[in-house]
Structure formats: structure tokens, C-alpha cells
C-alpha positions as CSV (number, residue, x, y, z in Angstrom):
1,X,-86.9,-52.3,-12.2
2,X,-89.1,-49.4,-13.4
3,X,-87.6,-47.2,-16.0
4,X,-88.8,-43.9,-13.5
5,X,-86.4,-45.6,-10.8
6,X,-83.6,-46.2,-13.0
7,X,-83.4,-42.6,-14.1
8,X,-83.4,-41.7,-10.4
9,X,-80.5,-44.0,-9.7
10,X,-78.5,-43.1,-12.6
11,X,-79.5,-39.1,-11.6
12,X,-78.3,-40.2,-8.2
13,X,-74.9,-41.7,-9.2
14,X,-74.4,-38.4,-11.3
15,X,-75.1,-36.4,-8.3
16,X,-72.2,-38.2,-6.3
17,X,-69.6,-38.1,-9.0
18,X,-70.3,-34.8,-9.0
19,X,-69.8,-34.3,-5.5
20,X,-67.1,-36.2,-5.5
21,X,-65.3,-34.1,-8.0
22,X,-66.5,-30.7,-5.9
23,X,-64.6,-32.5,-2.9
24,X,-61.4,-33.0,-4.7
25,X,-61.6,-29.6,-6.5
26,X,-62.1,-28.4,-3.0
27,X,-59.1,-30.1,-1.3
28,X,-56.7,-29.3,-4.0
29,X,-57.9,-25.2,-3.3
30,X,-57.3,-26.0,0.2
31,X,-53.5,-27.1,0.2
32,X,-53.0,-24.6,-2.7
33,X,-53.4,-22.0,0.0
34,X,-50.8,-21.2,2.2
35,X,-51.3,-17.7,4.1
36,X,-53.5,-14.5,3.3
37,X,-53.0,-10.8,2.4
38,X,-53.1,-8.7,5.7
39,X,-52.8,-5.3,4.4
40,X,-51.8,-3.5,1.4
41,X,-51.0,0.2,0.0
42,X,-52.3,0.6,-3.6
43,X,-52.3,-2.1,-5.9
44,X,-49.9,-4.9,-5.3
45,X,-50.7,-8.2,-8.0
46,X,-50.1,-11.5,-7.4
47,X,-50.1,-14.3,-10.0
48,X,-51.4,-18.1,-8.6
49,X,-49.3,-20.9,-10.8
50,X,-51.7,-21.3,-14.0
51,X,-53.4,-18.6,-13.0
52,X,-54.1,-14.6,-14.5
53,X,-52.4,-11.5,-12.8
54,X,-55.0,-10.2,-10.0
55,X,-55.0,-7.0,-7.6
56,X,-54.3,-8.4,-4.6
57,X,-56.5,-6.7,-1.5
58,X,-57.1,-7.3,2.2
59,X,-58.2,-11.0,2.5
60,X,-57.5,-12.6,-0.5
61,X,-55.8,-15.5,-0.3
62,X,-52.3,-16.5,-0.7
63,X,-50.9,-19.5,-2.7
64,X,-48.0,-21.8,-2.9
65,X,-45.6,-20.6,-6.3
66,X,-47.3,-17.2,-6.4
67,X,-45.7,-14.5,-7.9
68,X,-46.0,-11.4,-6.1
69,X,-45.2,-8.0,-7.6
70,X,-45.5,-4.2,-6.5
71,X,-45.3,-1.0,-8.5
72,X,-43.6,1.8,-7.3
73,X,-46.6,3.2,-4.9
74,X,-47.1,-0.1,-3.7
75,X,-46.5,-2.3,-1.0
76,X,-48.0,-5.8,0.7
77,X,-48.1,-7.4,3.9
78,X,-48.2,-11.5,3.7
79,X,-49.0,-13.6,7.2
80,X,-48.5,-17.4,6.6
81,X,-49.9,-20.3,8.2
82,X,-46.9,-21.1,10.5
83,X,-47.4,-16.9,11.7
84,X,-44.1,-15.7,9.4
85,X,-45.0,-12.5,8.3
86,X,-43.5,-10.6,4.5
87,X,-43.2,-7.2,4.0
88,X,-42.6,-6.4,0.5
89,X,-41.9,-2.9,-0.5
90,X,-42.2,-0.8,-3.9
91,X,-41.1,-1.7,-6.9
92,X,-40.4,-5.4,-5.9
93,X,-40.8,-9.3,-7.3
94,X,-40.8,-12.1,-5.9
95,X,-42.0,-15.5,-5.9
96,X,-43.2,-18.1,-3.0
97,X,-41.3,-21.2,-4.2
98,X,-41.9,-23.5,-1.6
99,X,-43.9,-23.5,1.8
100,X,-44.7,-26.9,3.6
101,X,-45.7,-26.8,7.1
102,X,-47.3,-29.2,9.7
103,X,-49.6,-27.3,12.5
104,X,-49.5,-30.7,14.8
105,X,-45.4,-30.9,14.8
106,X,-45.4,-27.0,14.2
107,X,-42.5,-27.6,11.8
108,X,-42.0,-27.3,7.7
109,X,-40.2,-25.7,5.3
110,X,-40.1,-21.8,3.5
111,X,-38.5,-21.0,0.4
112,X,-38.8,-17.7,-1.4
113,X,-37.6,-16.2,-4.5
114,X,-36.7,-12.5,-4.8
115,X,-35.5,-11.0,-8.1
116,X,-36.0,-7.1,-6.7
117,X,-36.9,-4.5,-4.4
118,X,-37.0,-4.7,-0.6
119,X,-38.2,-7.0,1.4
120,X,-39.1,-7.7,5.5
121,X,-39.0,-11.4,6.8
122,X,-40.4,-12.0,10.6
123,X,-39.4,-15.6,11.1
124,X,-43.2,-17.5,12.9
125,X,-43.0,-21.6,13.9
126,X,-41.2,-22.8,10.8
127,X,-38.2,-20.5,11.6
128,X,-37.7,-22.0,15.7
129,X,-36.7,-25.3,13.8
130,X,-35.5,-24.7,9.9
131,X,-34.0,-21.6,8.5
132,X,-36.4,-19.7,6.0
133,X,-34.8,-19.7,2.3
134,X,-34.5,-16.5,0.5
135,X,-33.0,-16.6,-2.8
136,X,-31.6,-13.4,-4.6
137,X,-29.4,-13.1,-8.3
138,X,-26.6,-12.7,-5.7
139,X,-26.6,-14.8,-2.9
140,X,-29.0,-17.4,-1.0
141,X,-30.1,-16.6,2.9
142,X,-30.9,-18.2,6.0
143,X,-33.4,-16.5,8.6
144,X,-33.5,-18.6,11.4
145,X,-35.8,-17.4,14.4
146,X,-35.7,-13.4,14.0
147,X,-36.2,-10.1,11.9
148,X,-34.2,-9.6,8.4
149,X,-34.5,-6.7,6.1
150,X,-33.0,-7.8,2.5
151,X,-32.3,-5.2,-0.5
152,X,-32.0,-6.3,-3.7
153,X,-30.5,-4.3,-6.7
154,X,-29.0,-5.7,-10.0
155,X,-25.9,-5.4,-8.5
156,X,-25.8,-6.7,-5.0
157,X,-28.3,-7.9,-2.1
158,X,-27.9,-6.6,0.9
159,X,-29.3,-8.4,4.1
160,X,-29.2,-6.8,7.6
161,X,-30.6,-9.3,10.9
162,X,-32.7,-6.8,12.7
163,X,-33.7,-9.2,15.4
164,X,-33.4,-12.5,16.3
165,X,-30.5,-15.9,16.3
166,X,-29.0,-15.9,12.9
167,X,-28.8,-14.7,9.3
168,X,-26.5,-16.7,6.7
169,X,-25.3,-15.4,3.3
170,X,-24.1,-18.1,0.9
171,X,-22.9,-17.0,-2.6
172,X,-20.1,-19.2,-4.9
173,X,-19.1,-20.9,-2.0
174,X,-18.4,-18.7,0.6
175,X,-20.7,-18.5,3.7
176,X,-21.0,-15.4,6.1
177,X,-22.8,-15.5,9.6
178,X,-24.2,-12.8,11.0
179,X,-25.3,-13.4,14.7
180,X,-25.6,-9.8,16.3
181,X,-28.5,-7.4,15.7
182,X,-27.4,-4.3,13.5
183,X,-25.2,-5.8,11.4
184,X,-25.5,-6.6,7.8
185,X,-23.5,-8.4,5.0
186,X,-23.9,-6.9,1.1
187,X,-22.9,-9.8,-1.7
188,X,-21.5,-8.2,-5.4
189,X,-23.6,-10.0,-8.1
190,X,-21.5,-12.9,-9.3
191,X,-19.3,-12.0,-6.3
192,X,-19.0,-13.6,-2.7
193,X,-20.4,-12.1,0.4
194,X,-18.2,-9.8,2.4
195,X,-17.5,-9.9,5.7
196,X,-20.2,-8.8,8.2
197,X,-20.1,-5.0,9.2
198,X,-22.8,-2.2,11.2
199,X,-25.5,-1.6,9.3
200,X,-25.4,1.9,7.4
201,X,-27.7,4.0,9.1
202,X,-28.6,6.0,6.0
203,X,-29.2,2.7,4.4
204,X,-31.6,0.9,6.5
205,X,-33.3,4.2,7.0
206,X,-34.0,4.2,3.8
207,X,-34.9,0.2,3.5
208,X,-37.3,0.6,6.8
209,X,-39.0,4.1,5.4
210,X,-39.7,2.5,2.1
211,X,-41.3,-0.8,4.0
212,X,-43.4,1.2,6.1
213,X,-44.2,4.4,4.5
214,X,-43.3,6.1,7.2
215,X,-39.7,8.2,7.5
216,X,-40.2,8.3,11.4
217,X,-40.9,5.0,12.7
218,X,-37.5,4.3,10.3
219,X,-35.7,6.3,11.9
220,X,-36.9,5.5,15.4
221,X,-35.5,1.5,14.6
222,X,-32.5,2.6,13.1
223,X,-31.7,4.7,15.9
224,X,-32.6,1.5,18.5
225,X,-30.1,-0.8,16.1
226,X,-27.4,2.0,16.3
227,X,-27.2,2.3,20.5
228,X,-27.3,-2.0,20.3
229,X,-24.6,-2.5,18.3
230,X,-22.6,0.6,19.3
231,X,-22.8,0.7,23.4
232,X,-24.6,-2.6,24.7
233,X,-22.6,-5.4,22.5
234,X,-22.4,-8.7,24.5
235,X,-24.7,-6.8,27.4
236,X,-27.9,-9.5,27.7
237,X,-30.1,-7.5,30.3
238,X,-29.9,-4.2,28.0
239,X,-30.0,-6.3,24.9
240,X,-33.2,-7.3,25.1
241,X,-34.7,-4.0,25.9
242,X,-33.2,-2.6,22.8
243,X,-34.6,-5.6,21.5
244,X,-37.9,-4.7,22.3
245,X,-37.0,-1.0,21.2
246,X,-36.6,-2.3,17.5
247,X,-39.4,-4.5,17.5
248,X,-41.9,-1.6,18.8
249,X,-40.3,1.1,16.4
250,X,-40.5,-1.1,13.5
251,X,-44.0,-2.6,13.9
252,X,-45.3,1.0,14.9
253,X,-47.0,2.3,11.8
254,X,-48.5,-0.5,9.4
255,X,-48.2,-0.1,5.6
256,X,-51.8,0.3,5.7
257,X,-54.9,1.7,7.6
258,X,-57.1,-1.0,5.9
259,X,-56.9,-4.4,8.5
260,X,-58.7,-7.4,8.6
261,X,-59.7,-10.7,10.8
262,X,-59.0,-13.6,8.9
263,X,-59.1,-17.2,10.1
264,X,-56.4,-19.0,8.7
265,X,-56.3,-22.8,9.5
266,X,-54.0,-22.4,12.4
267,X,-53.0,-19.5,14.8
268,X,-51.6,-16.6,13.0
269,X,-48.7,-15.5,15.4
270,X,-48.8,-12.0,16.2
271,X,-45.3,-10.0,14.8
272,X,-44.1,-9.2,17.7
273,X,-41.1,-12.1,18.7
274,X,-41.7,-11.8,22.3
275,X,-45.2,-12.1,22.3
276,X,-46.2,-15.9,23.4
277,X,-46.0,-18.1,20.9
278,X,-44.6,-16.0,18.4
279,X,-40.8,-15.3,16.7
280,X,-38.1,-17.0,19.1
281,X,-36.7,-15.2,21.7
């Protein structure tokens, strides 16, 4: 053999270990992504495992053990591949510590971490079979198939079930179940959950305004949670009007003018539950 054709071979061979390197590089990116920034106010920054601290904008991608922060202007809209969406508000951290999920079964796993702030979780595919995870200093939660707002202060977390079948609270032993809309359960740091009680108006007011940046629409949803809880209780027919109610005053003004069209590797689920295919009914 020619010396001119074995330096093509052994050019050749280089070229596919290359691209085989590419390949796996790619892959790895690939399953390292796990939803995408849909809108933003300001500068929220997000921090990939191994990775440096980066502004996080309309778009840009979202990975598995991120750590997402916000500054006290700020605030970030996550959608994932399963359709769950996460609002997180000003002057918040948190970190993505687990997300598995399978588009052909429609099933996985969601495990978050969140040390402050405030924070909205609407529950997509994963939630209609596993509860969605969300660890505070205080307490652990359950979401399953619904709408949950969760505070978080030194102190105490606070979770309120907006919408939807269930929210537990777990803390030091002691589990509390929340199953009706409006109410919400606050857990002492150190402490154990108390018992589940109407959500204060003045405080979710205050949680929904600082999500969405907007006093009004906060107002409008708290309003909707007070005449469910207060006059229809048990009633199914009104229920899910109110239902519908929440969801439209809640999801009325986005954190953000700035949108975009992104094409995730499966359907993103729109945030409305009673859409098709999104948030279980």
C-alpha cells in the first residue's frame, strides 16, 4: 500500500473518532437538557452542574441539577418536557435535583430543591401518575395533578393547593393532606406541619402579585379561591367553574411581554389543567 493512501486511511480513521466523540458529546447535551426558559423579567441566572453562572433569557435551555436564582427585580418561567410549568418569583433559589421522564409511557419522576423565595408549580404528565417533590429547610411536598403556590422564609414554608387533587406536607414525621382548593398548611422550621386551614387572603395576594407582577390578576385569583372555599365547598358543578375562575385569573398576565416558540422534544402542555392533554382535571 502506497504511503499517499495510508495517510488517507489513517486521516479517515481520525475523522470517525472524531465524529464519534461529536456524537457522544452530543448525546450527553441531549439528556442533560430537561425543559427551556419561557419567559423572564430582568435577569434571572442559572448555574448547569460544572458549569459558570449565566443570565438566563427567553430560549435558553434548561438542565438537570441547575441552580436557578433570582434577584429581587427578577423573576423566571420554566416549561419542562413532561408540560410542568415553574414560576419562580424575586429574590428566590432553587435547584432542579432530579427530573426523569419517558414521553412513550408519559410517566417519570420531579424533584426540586428550594432554599427561598416563592415559587408556582403547574403539575403536566409526570404529576397524573407520581407526585412532584419539592423540598424546603422546613418541610418536603407532594403536588400531585394540580396548581401549588409555596413560600419559603427562614422560618417556615408555606404551601397553598390552588388547583387540582392533592398537596402533602411532610416534616419530622408528621404528614398533612390538603385536598380542597384554597387551603394551605405553613410548617415552623424544625417544627411539624400544622393542620390545614383557608388560605390568608392578604397572603396569597401577596405570593400571586409577587409571581406575576401584577397586583390585579392577584387579586382577581384570590378572590375566585375565597368564594370556593367559603360558599361552594363539596358543590362539583360550581366547583369547577370557580375552578376555571382561578386558573383564568392566575394565568392572565405573564411575568413577561417577551414569548417564544420552542420545540422541546415532546409536546409542551399548555398551563391551563383543563385544556386537552394538560394538568389533570
Amino acid at each position: 500500500m502506497s504511503k499517499s493512501n495510508v495517510a488517507v486511511l489513517l486521516l479517515l480513521r481520525a475523522l470517525l473518532v472524531g465524529a464519534a466523540v461529536l456524537g457522544l458529546f452530543s448525546t450527553a447535551q441531549a439528556q442533560g437538557r430537561i425543559g427551556v426558559t419561557q419567559s423572564i423579567q430582568n435577569n434571572p441566572v442559572g448555574k448547569p452542574p460544572g458549569g459558570l453562572d449565566r443570565v438566563l433569557r427567553v430560549g435558553t435551555d434548561v438542565q438537570a441539577n441547575e441552580v436557578i436564582s433570582t434577584a429581587a427585580d427578577d423573576r423566571a418561567h420554566l416549561v419542562f418536557l413532561d408540560g410542568t410549568t415553574l414560576t419562580i418569583g424575586p429574590s428566590s433559589s432553587m435547584t432542579i435535583d432530579k427530573f426523569v421522564y419517558d414521553p412513550t409511557t408519559q410517566k417519570g419522576e420531579l424533584a426540586v430543591n428550594a432554599t427561598k423565595g416563592v415559587f408556582r408549580i403547574i403539575g403536566g404528565r409526570i404529576s397524573k401518575t407520581s407526585t412532584i417533590a419539592v423540598t424546603t429547610p422546613a418541610a418536603t411536598m407532594g403536588i400531585r395533578g394540580g396548581i401549588a403556590v409555596i413560600g419559603v422564609q427562614a422560618s417556615a414554608t408555606t404551601a397553598v393547593l390552588v388547583f387540582g387533587n392533592s398537596l402533602i406536607v411532610t416534616a419530622n414525621g408528621v404528614t398533612q393532606t390538603i385536598t380542597v382548593p384554597g387551603l394551605s398548611v405553613s410548617t415552623p422550621t424544625g417544627g411539624t406541619p400544622g393542620a390545614p386551614t383557608i388560605a390568608v387572603q392578604g397572603d396569597l395576594a401577596a405570593a400571586l402579585a409577587t409571581l406575576a407582577g401584577n397586583a390585579t390578576a392577584a387579586a382577581a385569583t384570590v378572590a375566585a379561591i375565597q368564594t370556593l372555599v367559603a360558599s361552594n365547598l363539596g358543590n362539583a358543578v360550581t366547583l369547577q367553574a370557580l375552578i376555571q375562575a382561578i386558573i383564568v385569573a392566575n394565568t392572565a398576565t405573564p411575568i413577561t411581554t417577551t414569548t417564544t416558540s420552542t420545540t422541546l422534544a415532546v409536546i409542551v402542555v399548555p398551563e391551563n389543567p383543563n385544556q386537552t392533554g394538560g394538568s389533570p382535571n
